[in-house]
C-alpha positions in Angstrom: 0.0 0.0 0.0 1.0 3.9 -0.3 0.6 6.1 2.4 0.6 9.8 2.2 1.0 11.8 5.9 -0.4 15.2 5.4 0.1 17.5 8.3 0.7 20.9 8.9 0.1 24.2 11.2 -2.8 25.3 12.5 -4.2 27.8 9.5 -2.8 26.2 6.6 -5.7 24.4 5.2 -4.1 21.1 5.6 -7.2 19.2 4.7 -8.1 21.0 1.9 -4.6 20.2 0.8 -5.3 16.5 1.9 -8.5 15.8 -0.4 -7.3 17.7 -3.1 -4.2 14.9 -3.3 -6.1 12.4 -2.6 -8.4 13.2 -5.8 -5.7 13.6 -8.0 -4.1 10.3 -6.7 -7.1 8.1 -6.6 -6.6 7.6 -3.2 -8.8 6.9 -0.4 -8.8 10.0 1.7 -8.9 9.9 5.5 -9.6 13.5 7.8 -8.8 14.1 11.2 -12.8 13.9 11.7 -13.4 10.4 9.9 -10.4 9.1 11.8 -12.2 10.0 15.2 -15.2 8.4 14.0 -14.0 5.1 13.5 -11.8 5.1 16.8 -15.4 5.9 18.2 -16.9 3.4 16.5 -14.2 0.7 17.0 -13.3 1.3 20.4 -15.6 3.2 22.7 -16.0 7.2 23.1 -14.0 7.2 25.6 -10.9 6.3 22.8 -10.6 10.0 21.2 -9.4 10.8 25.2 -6.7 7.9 25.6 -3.9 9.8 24.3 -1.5 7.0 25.5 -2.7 4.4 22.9 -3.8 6.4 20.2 -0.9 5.1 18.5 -1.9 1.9 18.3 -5.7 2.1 18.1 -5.4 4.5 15.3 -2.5 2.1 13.5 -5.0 -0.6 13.9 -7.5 1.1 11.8 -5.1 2.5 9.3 -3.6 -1.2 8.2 -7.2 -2.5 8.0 -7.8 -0.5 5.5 -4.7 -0.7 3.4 -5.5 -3.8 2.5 -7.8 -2.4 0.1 -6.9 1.3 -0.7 -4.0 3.6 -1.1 -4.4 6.0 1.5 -3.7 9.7 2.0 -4.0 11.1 5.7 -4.6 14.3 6.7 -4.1 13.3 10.5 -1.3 15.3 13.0 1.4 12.7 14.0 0.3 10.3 11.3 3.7 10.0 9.9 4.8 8.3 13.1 2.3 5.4 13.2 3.9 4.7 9.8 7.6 5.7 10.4 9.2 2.2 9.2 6.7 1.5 6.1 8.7 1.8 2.8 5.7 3.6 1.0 5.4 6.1 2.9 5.6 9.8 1.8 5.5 12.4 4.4 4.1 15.8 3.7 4.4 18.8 6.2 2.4 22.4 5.7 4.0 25.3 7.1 2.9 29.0 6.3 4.3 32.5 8.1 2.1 33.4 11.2 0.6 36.3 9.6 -0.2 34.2 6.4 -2.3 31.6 8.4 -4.1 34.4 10.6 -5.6 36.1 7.5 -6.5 32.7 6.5 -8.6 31.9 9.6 -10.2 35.1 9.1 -11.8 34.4 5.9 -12.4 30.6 7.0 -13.6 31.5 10.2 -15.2 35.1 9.6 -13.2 36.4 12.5 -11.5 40.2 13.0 -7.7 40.2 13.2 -7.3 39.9 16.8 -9.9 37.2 17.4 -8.0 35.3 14.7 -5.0 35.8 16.3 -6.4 34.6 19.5 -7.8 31.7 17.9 -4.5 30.2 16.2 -2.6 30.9 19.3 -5.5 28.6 20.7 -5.2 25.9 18.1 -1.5 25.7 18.5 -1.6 25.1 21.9 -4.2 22.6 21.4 -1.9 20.7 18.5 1.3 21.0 20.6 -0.3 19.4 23.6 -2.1 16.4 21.8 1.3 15.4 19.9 2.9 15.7 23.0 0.4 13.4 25.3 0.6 10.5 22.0 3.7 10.8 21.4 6.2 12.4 23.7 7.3 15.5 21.8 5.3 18.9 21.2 6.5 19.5 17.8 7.5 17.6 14.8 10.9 17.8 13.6 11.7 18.6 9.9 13.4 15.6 9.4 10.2 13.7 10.3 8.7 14.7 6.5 9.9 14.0 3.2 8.5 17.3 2.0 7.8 21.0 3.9 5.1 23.2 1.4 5.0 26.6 2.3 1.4 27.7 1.8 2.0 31.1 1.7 3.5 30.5 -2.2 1.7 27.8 -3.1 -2.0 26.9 -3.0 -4.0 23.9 -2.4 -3.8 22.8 -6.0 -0.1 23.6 -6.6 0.7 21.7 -3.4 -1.7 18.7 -4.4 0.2 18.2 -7.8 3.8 18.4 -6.1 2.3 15.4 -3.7 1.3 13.5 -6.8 4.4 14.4 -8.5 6.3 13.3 -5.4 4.3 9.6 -4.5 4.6 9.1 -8.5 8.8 9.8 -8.7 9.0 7.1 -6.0 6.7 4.7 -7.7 4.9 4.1 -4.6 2.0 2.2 -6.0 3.6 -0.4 -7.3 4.1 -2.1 -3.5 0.4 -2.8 -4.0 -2.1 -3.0 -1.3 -1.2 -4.7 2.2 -1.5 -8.2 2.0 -3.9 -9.8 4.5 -1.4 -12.1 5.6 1.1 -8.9 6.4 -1.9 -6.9 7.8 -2.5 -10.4 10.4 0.9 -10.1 11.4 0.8 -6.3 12.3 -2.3 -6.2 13.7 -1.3 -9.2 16.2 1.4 -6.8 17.9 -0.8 -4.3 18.0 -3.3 -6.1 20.1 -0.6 -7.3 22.2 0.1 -4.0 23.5 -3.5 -3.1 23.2 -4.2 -5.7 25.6 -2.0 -4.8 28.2 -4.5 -2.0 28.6 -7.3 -4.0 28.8 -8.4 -2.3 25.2 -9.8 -4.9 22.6 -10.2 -3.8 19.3 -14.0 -4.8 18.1 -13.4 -5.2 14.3 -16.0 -2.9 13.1 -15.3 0.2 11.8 -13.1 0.3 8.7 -12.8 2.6 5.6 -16.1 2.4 3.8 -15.9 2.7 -0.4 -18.2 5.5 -1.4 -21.2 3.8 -3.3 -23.5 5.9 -4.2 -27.1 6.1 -3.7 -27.9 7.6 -6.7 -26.4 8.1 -10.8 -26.5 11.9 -10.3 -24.7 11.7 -6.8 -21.5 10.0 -8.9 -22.1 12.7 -11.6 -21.4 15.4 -9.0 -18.5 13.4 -7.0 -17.2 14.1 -10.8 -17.7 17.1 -11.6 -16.6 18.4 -8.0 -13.3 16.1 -9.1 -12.6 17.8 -12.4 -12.9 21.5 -10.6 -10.8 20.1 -8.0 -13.3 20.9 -5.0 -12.7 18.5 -2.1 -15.6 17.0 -0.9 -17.5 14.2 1.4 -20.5 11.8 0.9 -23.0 11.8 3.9 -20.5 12.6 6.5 -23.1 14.0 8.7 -27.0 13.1 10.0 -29.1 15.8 11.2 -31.7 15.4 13.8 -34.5 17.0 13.3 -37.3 15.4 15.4 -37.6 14.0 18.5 -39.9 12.0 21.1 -40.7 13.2 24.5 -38.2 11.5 25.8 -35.7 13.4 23.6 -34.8 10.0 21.6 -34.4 11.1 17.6 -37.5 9.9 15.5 -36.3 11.5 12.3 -32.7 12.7 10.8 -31.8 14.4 7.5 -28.4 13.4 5.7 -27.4 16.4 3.0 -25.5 14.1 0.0 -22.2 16.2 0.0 -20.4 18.4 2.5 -18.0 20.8 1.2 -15.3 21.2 3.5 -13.6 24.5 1.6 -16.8 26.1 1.3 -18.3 24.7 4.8 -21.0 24.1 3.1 -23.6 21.0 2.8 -25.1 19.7 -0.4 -28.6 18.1 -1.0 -28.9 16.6 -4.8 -32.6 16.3 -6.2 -33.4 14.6 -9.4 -37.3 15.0 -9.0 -39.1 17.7 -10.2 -39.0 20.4 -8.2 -42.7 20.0 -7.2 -42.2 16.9 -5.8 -40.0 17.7 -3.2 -42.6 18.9 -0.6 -41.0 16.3 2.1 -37.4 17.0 1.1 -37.8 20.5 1.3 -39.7 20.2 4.8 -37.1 18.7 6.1 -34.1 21.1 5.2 -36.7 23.6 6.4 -36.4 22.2 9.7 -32.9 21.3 9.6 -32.3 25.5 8.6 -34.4 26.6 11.7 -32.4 24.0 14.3 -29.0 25.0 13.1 -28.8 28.4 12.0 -24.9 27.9 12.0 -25.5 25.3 9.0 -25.2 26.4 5.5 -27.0 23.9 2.9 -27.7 24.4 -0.8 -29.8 22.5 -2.7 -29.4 21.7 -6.4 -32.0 20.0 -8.5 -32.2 18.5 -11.8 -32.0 21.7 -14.0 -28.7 22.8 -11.7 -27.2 19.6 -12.3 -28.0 19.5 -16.2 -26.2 22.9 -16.2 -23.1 22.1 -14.8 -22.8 18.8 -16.4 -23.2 21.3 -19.6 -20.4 23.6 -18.6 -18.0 20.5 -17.8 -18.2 19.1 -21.0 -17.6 22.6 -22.8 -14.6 22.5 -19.9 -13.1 19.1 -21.0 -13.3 19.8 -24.2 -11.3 22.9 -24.0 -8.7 21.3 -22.3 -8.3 18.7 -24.7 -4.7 18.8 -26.2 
C-alpha cells in the first residue's frame, strides 16, 4: 500500500490540501474527523481521550484499510504510526504566522485579533495532543519527506507536487497490504493493546463510497474535475424527537463541502415533488442556523454537467 501523511500548522488548510491529493491520486482519503469516527466506532467514546494508545488504536484502523486502498491522511502525528513503512511519503504544511491568521479570518469570519487569538488557541491545542501521543510537542523537519509553504503555493499547486512526489517514488507499485502482512501487524498491535485491557471490536473500517444515486457519482465528478474537495453523507441531522428526547427523524445532505463549509442536497425530482425533502431542510435551517445547505435539483445539475463538458473539451490537447 502507499501512504501519504499530510500535516501541517494550525491555519494552513491542511485538509483542503489532503483531499485535493487524494483526488488527484485516486486515493482513499482519510480526515482528522473520519479518523475520530472510527476510533469511536471501534473502540468506545472514551478512545478519542486515551492519548497513551492512540498510536496503536489509530495504526489498527489505518492497516485495516490498506488492504484495500492507497491511502492519503490528513491526520497530525500520522507519519509516526507509519515511520518504518517503505511507502510512505510524508508531507508537512508550514505558512508565516501572519499568512495563516488572514486565512482563519476568511475561513472563520473572525477580526484580526480574534483570529489571532484563535490560532494561538489551536497551536496550543496541536502542541499538547502530539505531546500526550507521542512524547514531543513538535514535529521535527526531518520527520517529513517534504515541507510546502502555503504562503507561495496553493492547495492545487501543493496537491500536484504530492502526486508528482508519490509518482517519482513509484509508490503504487508495492500494491495494497497483504492480508497475511496486515494479520501479522495487527497481532502486535493487540498485544500492546491488551495490556491496557483495550480490545479492538473489528468494526469500523474505511467504507468505499457507493452511491445512492447516478447523479450523486455525476457530481463526485464534476466536483473532481474543478478540483473541489468533498465528502459523501459525512453528517445526519436530527430533526425530530420523542418526549423523551430520543431522535424519531434525521436528514443526511449528499455532500459536504469542507472548503466552502457548506452542505449539499442533490434532487433529481421535479421540483414540485419535493414537498417532504424540502420540509425537512426547512427544519434542519431553523435547528442549526450555523449550518449552511444548498440545494441543487435537476435543471442545476443539467447545467453544470453542460459547462464540464464545454470545460473538457477545451482542455483537450
Amino acid at each position: 500500500m502507499a501512504v501519504v501523511t499530510v500535516s501541517g500548522e494550525p491555519g494552513c488548510r491542511t485538509r483542503e490540501v489532503a483531499q485535493l491529493a487524494a483526488q488527484r491520486l485516486g486515493f482513499t482519503h482519510l480526515s482528522a474527523e473520519r479518523l475520530e469516527a472510527m476510533l469511536e466506532e471501534e473502540f468506545g467514546a472514551d478512545a478519542l481521550h486515551d492519548a497513551r494508545n492512540w498510536a496503536d488504536m489509530a495504526g489498527s484502523l489505518l492497516l485495516r484499510a490498506a488492504v484495500s486502498s492507497h491511502l492519503v491522511i490528513g491526520v497530525d502525528g500520522a507519519e509516526r504510526i507509519f515511520r518504518n513503512f517503505p511507502a510512505l511519503f510524508r508531507v508537512r504544511i508550514v505558512a508565516p504566522a501572519a499568512r495563516r491568521i488572514g486565512n482563519l479570518m476568511l475561513d472563520d469570519g473572525l477580526d484580526r485579533a480574534a483570529a489571532r487569538v484563535a490560532l494561538k488557541q489551536r497551536e496550543n491545542q496541536l502542541k499538547a495532543a502530539r505531546k500526550s501521543r507521542f512524547g514531543q510537542a513538535t514535529a521535527p523537519p526531518a520527520s517529513f519527506d517534504i515541507v510546502l509553504n502555503s504562503e507561495t503555493l496553493d492547495g492545487a499547486q501543493m496537491a500536484a507536487l504530492i502526486a508528482s512526489g508519490v509518482e517519482a517514488r513509484n509508490l503504487t507499485e508495492h500494491g495494497y497490504l497483504s492480508p497475511a502482512a496486515e494479520a501479522q501487524m495487527q497481532f502486535q498491535i493487540r498485544l500492546r493493546l491488551a495490556r491496557h485491557g483495550i480490545e479492538p471490536r473489528g468494526v469500523a473500517g474505511v467504507k468505499q463510497v457507493a452511491f445512492g444515486h447516478p447523479s450523486e457519482k455525476t457530481f463526485a465528478s464534476l466536483l473532481d474535475f474543478y478540483r473541489i474537495p468533498w465528502e459523501y453523507e459525512p453528517r445526519s441531522f436530527p430533526i425530530a424527537w420523542d418526549q423523551q428526547g430520543r431522535v424519531l427523524e434525521s436528514f443526511t445532505p449528499d455532500f459536504y463541502l469542507p472548503e466552502s463549509d457548506l452542505y449539499v442536497e442533490l434532487t433529481t425530482m421535479k421540483q414540485s415533488l419535493v414537498t417532504k425533502k424540502n420540509r425537512k431542510i426547512r427544519l434542519l435551517r431553523e435547528i442549526y442556523p450555523q449550518i449552511r445547505i444548498q440545494v441543487f435539483y435537476q435543471k442545476d445539475l443539467e447545467e453544470m454537467v453542460l459547462k464540464y463538458s464545454l470545460a473538457e473539451e477545451k482542455v483537450q490537447p
